[in-house]
C-alpha positions in Angstrom: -5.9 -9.4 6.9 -3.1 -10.2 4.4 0.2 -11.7 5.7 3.3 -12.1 3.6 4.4 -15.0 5.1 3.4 -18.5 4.1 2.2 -21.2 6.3 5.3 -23.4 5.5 8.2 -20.6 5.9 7.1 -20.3 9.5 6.7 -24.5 10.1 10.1 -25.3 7.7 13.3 -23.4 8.1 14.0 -24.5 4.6 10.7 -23.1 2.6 11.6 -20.4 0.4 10.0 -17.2 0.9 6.6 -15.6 -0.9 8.4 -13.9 -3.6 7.6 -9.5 -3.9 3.7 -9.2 -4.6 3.3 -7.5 -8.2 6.8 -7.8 -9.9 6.8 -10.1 -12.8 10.1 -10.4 -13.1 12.3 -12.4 -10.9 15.5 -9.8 -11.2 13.4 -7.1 -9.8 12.1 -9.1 -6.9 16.0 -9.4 -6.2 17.5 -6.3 -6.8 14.8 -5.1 -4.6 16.1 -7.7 -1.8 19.0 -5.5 -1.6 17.3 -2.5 -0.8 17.4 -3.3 3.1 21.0 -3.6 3.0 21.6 -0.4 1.2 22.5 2.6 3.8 20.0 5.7 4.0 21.5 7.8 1.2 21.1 5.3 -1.7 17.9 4.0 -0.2 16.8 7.6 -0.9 17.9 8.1 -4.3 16.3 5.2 -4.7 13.2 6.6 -3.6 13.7 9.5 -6.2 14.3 7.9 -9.0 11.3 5.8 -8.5 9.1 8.6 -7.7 10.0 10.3 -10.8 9.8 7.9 -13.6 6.3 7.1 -11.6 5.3 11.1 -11.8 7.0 11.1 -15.5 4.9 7.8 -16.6 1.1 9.3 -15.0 2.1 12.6 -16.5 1.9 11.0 -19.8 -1.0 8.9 -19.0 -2.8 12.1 -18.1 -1.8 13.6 -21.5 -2.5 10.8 -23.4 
């Protein structure tokens, strides 16, 4: 069982959280931060956007 919270964040108020799993850059792991606080609309063309460069970039992996 994974669990995205470390040890200290749970025993120290003041431990800083695991960043994202899998994003190498720190802006992203921010930007995404935001998502939560986004309402349902943008949250969803969010979700588009995302799910089409990901279909547009394994479309041209399959080509390739």
């Amino acid at each position: 069982m994974q669990c995205d919270v470390s040890v200290d964040c749970l025993l120290f108020e003041e431990a800083p959280p695991r960043p994202l799993v899998g994003f190498k850059e720190a802006e992203l792991v921010e930007q995404f931060k935001l998502v939560d606080q986004m309402d349902p609309s943008a949250r969803m063309a969010l979700k588009r956007i995302i799910n089409t460069l990901a279909a547009e970039k394994n479309g041209k992996e399959a080509i390739a």
